[in-house]
Structures are given as structure tokens and as C-alpha cells.
Steps between C-alpha positions, in 0.01 A plus 500: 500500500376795680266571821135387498185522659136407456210733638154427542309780358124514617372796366577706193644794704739281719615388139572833389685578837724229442568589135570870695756345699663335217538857325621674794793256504570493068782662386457679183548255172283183728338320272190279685362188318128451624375140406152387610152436344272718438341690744773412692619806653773596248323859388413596880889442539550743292241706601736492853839611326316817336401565861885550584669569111277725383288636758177321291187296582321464143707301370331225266598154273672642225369174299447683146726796568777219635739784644392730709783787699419699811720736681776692401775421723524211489217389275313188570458316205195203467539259240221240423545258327195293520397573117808394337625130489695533189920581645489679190293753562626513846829539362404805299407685799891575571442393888855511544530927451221481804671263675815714419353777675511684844096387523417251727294237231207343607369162249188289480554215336864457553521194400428568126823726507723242723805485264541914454465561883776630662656223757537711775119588557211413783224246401188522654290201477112543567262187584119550649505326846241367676479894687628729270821457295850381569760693370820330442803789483846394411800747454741461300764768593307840444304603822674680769628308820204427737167453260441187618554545888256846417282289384493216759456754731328786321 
């Protein structure tokens, strides 16, 4: 089933040192599933990985561009998926040649692409807490050994 943990994230830059973390432990090809409401923490996430992937801080909701790729080696990809429901459309993106990739794959709105994400993956649940946000992270076979104790004790 994989390691998992759950992190209390009070403020927007402990979220994004978290998500940095997370990215300093992906192997190239992770894919990360980020479920949560909005305003939930899912594009500061993000915002955390470019820190460490692609060396970036403006990085924004790619809601009406849906894809957007930073870095060059390897790229961080965001996918969000928050404007399409239709698994049609979805579909028509070709997630799988991204997923495919050496880029480590960050996507809002997972959910709305559960049956064409890869099984081995980490899922990242977001949910506003009374202080802050709790972040739910599960692995399923893709970080390096030791995230979660790195985390625990980060």
C-alpha cells in the first residue's frame, strides 16, 4: 500500500517546504495526484516542487492553459484539471506520453483523471484545518527511501 504521512501545514511557505521535500526525494517519471478543494493548497504545492525541479517561484494555476512545463532536466510538468469534467476531453490530452516521461507530473484535480493515472504514483490529499491545512501524502512506490522519516523530522 505504500508509506504515509499527514502534515499540518500552517502557513503557505511551510506548505511549499513540504512540497520541496517531496521533490527532493522524486525520482524522475513521479507522477503526484493533488486532491483538495479549492484554495486548498494544491497550486502552492506546486509552487514548492518548482522551488527544487526547476529552480522557479512564479509559478501560477495553469486553469485555462491546463499544462504548464518548467525546467529542462527534468521538467516539471503542472496539469490542472479543474476546467474539464468531461474524461473525454481529459482523454485527449494524451496524459499518458507525460506520464511516460522522465518529468516529475504534478495534477490538480486528480480525481477527474483517476482511471489514466499511473498506479504507482503519490497522492496528496489537501483539506483546510482548523490552523492551516492538512496534507495527507501517500506513496505508492516512487519516492526515494526516507521521505517520510525526512519529513517527520525535517
Amino acid at each position: 500500500m505504500g508509506d504515509s504521512i499527514t502534515i499540518n501545514s500552517t502557513s503557505p511557505e511551510m506548505t511549499k517546504e513540504l512540497a520541496a521535500t517531496i521533490a527532493r526525494h522524486a525520482r524522475p517519471g513521479t507522477v503526484i495526484a493533488l486532491r483538495g478543494d479549492l484554495g486548498s493548497g494544491k497550486t502552492c504545492f506546486v509552487q514548492g516542487l518548482a522551488r527544487v525541479l526547476a529552480s522557479e517561484e512564479d509559478v501560477h494555476s495553469p486553469t485555462f492553459t491546463i499544462v504548464n512545463e518548467y525546467g529542462d532536466g527534468p521538467a516539471l510538468y503542472h496539469i490542472d484539471l479543474y476546467r474539464l469534467d468531461d474524461e473525454e476531453a481529459i482523454r485527449d490530452l494524451a496524459l499518458e506520453d507525460i506520464f511516460d516521461g522522465d518529468a516529475v507530473v504534478a495534477v490538480e484535480w486528480a480525481e477527474r483523471a483517476e482511471s489514466l493515472l499511473p498506479t504507482k504514483r503519490v497522492d496528496i490529499g489537501f483539506k483546510h484545518a482548523e490552523e492551516g491545512r492538512a496534507i495527507s501524502i501517500r506513496d505508492h512506490g516512487v519516492l526515494t527511501d526516507g521521505w517520510c522519516v525526512t519529513i517527520e523530522h525535517g
